[in-house]
N, C-alpha and C positions, 0 to 999 in steps of 0.2 A: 504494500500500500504506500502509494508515493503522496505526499502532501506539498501540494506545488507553490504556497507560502514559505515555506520555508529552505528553501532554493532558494541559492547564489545571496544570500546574505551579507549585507557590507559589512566592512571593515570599521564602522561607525558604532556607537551607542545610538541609544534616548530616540527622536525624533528621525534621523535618517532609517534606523532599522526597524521602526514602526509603518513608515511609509514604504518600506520596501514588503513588509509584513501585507502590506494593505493593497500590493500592485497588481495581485490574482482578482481583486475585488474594483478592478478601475473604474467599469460602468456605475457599478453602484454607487461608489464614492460619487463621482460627477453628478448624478443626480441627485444623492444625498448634499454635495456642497451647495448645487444650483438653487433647491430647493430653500436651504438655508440664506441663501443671498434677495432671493428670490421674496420671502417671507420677511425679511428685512426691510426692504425699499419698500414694499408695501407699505409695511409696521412705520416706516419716516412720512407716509405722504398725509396723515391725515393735521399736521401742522402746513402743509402747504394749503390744507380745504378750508383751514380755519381762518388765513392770512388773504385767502381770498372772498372768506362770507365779510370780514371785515371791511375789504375793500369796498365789497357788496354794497356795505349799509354805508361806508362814509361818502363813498363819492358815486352810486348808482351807475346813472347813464354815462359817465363818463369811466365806470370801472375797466378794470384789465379785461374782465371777461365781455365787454361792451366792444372790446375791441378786435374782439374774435367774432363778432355776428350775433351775438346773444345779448341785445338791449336791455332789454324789459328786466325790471329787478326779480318779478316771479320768475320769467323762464330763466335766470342764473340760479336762482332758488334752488329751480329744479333739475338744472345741468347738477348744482353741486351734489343733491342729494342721491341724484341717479350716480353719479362719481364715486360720491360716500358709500353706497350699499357694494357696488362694483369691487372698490379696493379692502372695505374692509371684508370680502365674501371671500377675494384672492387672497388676503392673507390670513384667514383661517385655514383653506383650504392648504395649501403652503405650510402652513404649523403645521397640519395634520401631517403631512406627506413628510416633509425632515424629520419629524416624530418617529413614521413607522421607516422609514429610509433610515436614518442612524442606529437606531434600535437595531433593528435587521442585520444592517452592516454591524453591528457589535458580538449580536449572537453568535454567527454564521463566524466572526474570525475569531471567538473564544472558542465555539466548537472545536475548529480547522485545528487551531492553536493548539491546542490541549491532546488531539487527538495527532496532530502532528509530533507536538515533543516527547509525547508518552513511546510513538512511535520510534523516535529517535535514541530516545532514552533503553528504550531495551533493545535497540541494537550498538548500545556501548558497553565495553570491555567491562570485564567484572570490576578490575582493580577499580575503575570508577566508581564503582559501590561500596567498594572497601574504604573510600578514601572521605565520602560522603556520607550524610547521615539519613536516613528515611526523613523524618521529620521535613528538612529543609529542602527538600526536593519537593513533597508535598507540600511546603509554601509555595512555592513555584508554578506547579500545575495547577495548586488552587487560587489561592490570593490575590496571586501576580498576574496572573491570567484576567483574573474576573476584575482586577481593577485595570485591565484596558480595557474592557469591555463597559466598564463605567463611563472612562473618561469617553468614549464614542459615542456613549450615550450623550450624556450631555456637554464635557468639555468642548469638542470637537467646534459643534454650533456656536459655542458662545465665542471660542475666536473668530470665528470666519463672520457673527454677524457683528462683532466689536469693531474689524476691520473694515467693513460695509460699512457702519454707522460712521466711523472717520473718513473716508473717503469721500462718503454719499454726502454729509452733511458738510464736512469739507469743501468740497470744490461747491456747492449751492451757495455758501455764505462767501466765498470767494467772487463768485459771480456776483452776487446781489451788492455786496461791498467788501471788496479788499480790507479797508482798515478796521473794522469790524471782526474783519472774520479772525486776521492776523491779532487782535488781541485777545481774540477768543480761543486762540490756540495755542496761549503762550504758556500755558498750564502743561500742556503735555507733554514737553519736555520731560519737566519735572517727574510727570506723572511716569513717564519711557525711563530716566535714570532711577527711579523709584525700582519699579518692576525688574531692573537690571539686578537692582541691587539686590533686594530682595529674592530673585531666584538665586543669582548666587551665593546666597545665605542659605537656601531651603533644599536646594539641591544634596550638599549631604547629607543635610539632615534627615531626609528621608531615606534615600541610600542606607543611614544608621536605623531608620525606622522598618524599616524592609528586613534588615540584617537580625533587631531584635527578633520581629514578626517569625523569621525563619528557626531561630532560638526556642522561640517560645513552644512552637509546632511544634519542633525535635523534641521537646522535654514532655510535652502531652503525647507521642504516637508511642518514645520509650516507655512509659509508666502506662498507658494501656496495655502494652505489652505485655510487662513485667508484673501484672497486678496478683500473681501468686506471689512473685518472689517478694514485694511489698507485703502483701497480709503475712505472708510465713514469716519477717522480722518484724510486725509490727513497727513497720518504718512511715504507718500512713500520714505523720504531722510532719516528720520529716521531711516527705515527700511534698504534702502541701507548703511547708515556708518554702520548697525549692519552688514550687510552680508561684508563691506570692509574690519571691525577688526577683522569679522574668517577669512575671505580669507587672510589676511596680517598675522593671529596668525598660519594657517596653513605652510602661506610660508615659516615664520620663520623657525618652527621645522624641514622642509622639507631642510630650508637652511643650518639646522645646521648640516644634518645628510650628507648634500653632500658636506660639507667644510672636514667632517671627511675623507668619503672615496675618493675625491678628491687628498688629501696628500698620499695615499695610494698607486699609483700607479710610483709618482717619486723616492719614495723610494727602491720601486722594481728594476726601471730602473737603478740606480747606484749600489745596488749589484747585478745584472748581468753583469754592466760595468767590473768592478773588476774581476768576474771569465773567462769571454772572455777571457782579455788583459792579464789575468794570463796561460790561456790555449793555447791562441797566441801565447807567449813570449816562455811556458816552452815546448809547442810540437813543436815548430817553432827549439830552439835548438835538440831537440831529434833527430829531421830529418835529422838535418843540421848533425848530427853527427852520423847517419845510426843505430841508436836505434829503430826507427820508420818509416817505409814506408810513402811512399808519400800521397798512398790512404788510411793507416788509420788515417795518419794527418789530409788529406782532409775531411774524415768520421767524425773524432771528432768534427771537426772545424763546420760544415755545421747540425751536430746531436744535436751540443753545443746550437743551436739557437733552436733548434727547442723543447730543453728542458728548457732554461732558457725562452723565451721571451714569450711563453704563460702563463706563472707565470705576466708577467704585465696585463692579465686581472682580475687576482684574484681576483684585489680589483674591478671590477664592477662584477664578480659573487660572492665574499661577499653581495655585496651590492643587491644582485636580492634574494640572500638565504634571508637576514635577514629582507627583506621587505617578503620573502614570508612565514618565522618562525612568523614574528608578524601578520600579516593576518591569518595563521593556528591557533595560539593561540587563535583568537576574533571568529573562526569559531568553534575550540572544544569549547571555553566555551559556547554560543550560546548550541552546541548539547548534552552538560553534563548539562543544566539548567534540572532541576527533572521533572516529572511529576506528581504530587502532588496526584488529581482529577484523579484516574484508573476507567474504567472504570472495572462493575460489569460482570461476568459471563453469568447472566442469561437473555436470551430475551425478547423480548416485542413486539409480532404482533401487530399491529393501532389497527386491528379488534379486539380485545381481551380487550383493553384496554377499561374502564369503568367510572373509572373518579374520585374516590372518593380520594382527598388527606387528610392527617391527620400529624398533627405537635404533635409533644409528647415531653414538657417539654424542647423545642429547646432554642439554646444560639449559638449567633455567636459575635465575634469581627474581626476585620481589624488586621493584625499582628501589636506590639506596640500602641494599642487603647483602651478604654473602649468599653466592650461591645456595640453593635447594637441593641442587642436580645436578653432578659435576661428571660428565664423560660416561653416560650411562648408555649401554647396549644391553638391547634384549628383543630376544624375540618368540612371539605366540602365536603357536598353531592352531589353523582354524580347527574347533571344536574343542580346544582343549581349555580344560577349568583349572586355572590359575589363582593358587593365594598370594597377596601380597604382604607382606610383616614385616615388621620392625618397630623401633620403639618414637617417640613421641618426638616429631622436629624430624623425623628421617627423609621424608619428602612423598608418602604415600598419598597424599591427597592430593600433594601439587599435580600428582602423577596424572591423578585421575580428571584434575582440569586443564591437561593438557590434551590427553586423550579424546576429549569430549571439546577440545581446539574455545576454552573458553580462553587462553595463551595460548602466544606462541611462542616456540623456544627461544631462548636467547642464542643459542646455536643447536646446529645437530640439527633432525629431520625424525617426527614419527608419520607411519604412512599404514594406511591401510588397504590391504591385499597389492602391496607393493608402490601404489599412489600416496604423496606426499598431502596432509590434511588438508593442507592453504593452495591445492589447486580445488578441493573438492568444494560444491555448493556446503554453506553452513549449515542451511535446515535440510537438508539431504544426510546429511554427517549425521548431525543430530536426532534424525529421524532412525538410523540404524541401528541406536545405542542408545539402552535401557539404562536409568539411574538408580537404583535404590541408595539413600542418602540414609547417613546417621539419625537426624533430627529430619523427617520426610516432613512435607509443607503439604497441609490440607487445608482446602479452602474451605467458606462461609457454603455450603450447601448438603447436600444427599450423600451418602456414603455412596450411591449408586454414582451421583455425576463425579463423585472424587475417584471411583476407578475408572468411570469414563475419562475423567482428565487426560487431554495429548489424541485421542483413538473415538474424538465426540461424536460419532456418527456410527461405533457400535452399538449392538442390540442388547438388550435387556438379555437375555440369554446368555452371549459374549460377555457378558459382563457377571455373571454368577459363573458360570466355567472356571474365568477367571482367578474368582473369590475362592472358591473350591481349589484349586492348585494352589493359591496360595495359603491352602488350611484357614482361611476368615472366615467362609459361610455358617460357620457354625453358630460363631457369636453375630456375626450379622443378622441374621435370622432370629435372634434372643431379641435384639433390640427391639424398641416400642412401636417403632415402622417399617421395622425391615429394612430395606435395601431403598427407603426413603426416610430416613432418620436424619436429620441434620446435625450436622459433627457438630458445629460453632467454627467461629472463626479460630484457625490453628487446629482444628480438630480438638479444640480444648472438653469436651465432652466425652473424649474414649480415654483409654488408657495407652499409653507408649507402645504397649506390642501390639496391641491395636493398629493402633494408625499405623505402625511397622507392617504388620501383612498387607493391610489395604494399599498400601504404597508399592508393594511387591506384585498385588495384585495390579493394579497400573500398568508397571512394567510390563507384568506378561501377558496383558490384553495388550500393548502394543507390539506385542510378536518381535523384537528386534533381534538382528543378527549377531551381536552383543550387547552381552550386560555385564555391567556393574553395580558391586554391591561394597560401598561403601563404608565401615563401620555397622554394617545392617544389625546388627547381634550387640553391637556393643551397649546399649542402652537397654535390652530387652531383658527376661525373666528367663529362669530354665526353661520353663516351659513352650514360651513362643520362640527361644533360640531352637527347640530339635522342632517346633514346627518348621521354621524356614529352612535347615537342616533337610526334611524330610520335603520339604519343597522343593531347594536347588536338586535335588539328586532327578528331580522330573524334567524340572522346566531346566537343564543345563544341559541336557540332550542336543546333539544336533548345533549348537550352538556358541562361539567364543563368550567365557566367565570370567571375570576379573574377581577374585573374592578379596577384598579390602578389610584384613580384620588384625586388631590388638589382640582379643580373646581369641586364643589356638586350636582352641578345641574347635571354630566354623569350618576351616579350613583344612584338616587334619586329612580330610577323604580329600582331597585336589588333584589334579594328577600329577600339580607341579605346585610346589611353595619358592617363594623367593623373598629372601631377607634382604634390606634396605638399611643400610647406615651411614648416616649424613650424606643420602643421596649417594653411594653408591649399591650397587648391588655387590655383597658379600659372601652369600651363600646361595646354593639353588640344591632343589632334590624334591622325592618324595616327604612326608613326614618321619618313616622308620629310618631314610639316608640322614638328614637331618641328623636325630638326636644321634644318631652315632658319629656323626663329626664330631659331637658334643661342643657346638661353638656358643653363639649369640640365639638360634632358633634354641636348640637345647636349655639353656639356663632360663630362656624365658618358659619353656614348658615347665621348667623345673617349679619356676616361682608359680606359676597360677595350675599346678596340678597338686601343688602344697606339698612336694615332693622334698626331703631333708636326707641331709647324708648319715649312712645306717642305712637307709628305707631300703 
């Protein structure tokens, strides 16, 4: 799924990579601006209707509108009122239409947006995950998102018709009278160096407001999370002062950036006092002294307002831009994070797939780490059930997120059935290679759609088979709905070996040409360890096994164990070769079979 917003992204923040955000959305934009300029100049003319009923009554037959053909004081009456209903009928209609036009255009790029970064977002490299917190990521896709979609709601309008309103009333007092008009716009300077200043004051302030906001997120997504490990130390006041001092350190920031724009808006107020009382005084004598008509005194007087006084919103649509330039900022960087891990060219049918992988001289490190994996050769024949062991730090996991190409080596090549991982398609790769994980991730739904998960267009059928091989039908079938019981979010409703089979059961409805079992046993019970035990000996038929285990006894039947230390491979054999090496497999069978000398 390609999201064509978020292509070719500048090299800019704030306002440039918004509007480039907004380029798939041209047409709409156009008419949503039009509309808004449109609904403006409307909104200006009923000060010109008024400046002419004036004229209307002071000087009649001899008015402005007498000199267009329409004498008589009734039929000007009635031009104006036909006028009146005309413009003000266009400028509702116009409100209406930028209303559902911006709206629209907001929605449509929070969707895109959201749906676009999420998509980008999980096709980047794991270490990105490692490096970042959930919390602040979901600021991002939430908060940050949906306050662009604010400011489009409304900020957007109120500059494009702020700038309308100076131009449009601008250049009319301009025409009617230069020195008039020029002392009526002497304010805005000020008002322009004002708004300068002030954004660049709010600017980081918001940036910090943003930053707490993301803060705050992470310390509420962690503690929902964690809310056993909370109640089991009775850590819940603890835990509340930490969430009281973000929520107080957010307020802070929040308080500091609306004390800024706050001051922003009296200052406005008093210079437009000033140009009023100076346009009052100096058109007031013009007239008095027949330099000036009555109606376009009245015109200035009544246009004057309508140009200076929407300048005192300025500083709350400063304040909607620069919260929605620092949201845009945390959203491009978010979309310019690289993609490391590309995926290869070449594809990979299941059916096709054979199983044989091969490591040649491979080397991995963590970025700023000592190697993991220093000069490792190995190689596994299709069909064959492989333990992997060793002690803690040795590099059996890296192993397996290599394998599964979530890295790439930092040298050396692993390939499977003789092809190198980084030419092959990724979800091809991944589609061929079953996970079972230590700590398996069940979603918010049915025990059914959790073994559906990966294989969602299995049948209810395929999917009890499955549960059956992986010994879970039993207790699934206990449960209060069956095979529609809803785990909770994390599977927090079953028990660890629970969720352990159904995750096993996953795998083996995805049918894959290998699997991997990753500490699968190490968290479980005796009893659902010789369940899965008496599983692998089924479903590892036919098929390349990687058995990943600290506990000796998963692996003991394998065809082939291989011991790992600081990332190299140290020993290889069956289990009986092993202990009569008597090396590093040996002494760890010794300690966890409670085996003492004498015995």
């Amino acid at each position: 799924m390609t999201h064509q917003p978020l292509a070719g992204l500048p090299s800019g923040g704030g306002l440039s990579a918004l509007l480039r955000l907004l380029a798939p959305y041209r047409k709409r934009l156009i008419q949503a601006s039009s509309s808004s300029v449109l609904n403006k100049l409307f909104d200006l003319a009923p000060p010109v209707l008024i400046a002419l009923a004036i004229d209307v009554m002071a000087n009649q037959q001899s008015a402005w509108l007498a000199q267009i053909g329409v004498r008589t004081v009734p039929a000007q009456l009635t031009l104006l009122a036909v006028l009146t209903f005309v413009i003000w009928s266009l400028e509702s209609f116009f409100e209406y239409l930028y209303g559902v036009l911006w709206r629209g255009l907001g929605q449509r790029l929070q969707h895109d947006l959201r749906l676009g970064a999420y998509d980008h977002l999980q096709r980047l490299d794991l270490s990105f995950f490692e490096q970042r917190s959930s919390g602040r990521l979901m600021a991002v896709l939430n908060d940050d998102i949906n306050q662009l979609e604010r400011f489009l709601d409304n900020g957007a309008n109120d500059i494009l018709q702020l700038i309308t309103t100076v131009v449009a009333v601008g250049g009319a007092m301009l025409l009617l009278d230069p020195g008039l008009a020029l002392l009526a716009m002497l304010p805005i300077p000020v008002i322009l160096w004002g708004s300068l200043r002030f954004q660049h004051q709010l600017a980081p302030r918001y940036a910090e407001v943003r930053e707490r906001a993301g803060d705050l997120n992470n310390l509420l997504a962690n503690n929902l999370g964690g809310i056993l490990t909370i109640k089991s130390y009775s850590a819940e006041q603890w835990e509340a002062e930490r969430l009281e001092n973000e929520s107080l350190a957010y307020g802070r920031s929040n308080h500091r950036a609306i004390r800024i724009s706050a001051g922003f808006i009296p200052l406005i107020r008093f210079a437009i006092l000033f140009a009023f009382i100076a346009v009052l005084v100096v058109g007031g004598l013009q007239t008095w002294r027949g330099s000036l008509s009555l109606g376009a005194f009245s015109f200035l007087l009544f246009i004057l307002q309508r140009l200076l006084w929407p300048l005192t919103t300025l500083g709350r649509t400063l304040d909607d831009y620069q919260r929605a330039m620092a949201s845009s900022d945390r959203v491009v960087e978010l979309l310019r994070a690289p993609i490391t891990v590309v995926s290869g060219p070449r594809p990979l049918p299941k059916k096709a797939v054979g199983g044989r992988l091969e490591l040649q001289n491979l080397s991995f490190a963590y970025p700023g780490r000592q190697p993991v994996i220093e000069a490792l050769n190995l190689e596994i024949t299709r069909g064959e059930t492989l333990g992997l062991v060793g002690s803690t730090g040795s590099g059996k996991s890296t192993l397996v997120k290599l394998l599964l190409r979530l890295y790439d080596p930092s040298s050396g090549t692993v390939s499977l059935d003789g092809v190198d991982l980084r030419e092959l398609n990724q979800q091809d790769l991944r589609s061929a290679i079953g996970l079972v994980s230590q700590e398996p991730f069940l979603f918010h739904g049915t025990v059914a759609d959790n073994i559906r998960y990966g294989s969602f267009l299995a049948s209810d059928a395929s999917v009890a088979a499955a549960a059956r091989q992986a010994e879970a039908d039993g207790f699934i079938q206990a449960l209060p709905d069956g095979y529609n019981t809803v785990v909770g979010e994390r599977g927090i409703r079953l028990s660890g070996g629970q969720r352990q089979r159904i995750a096993l059961a996953r795998a083996i409805l995805k049918d894959p040409p290998v699997l991997i079992l990753d500490e699968a046993t190490a968290s479980v019970d005796n009893e659902t360890e010789a369940a899965i035990q008496r599983s692998l000996e089924r479903i590892t038929r036919h098929r390349t096994t990687i058995v990943v285990a600290h506990r000796l006894s998963t692996v003991r039947h394998a065809d082939r164990i291989v011991v790992l230390d600081h990332g190299q491979l140290v020993e290889q054999g069956d289990h009986q070769g092993l202990l009569e090496q008597d090396g590093i497999y040996a002494r760890l069978w010794k300690v966890q079979s409670g085996w003492r000398p004498g015995d």
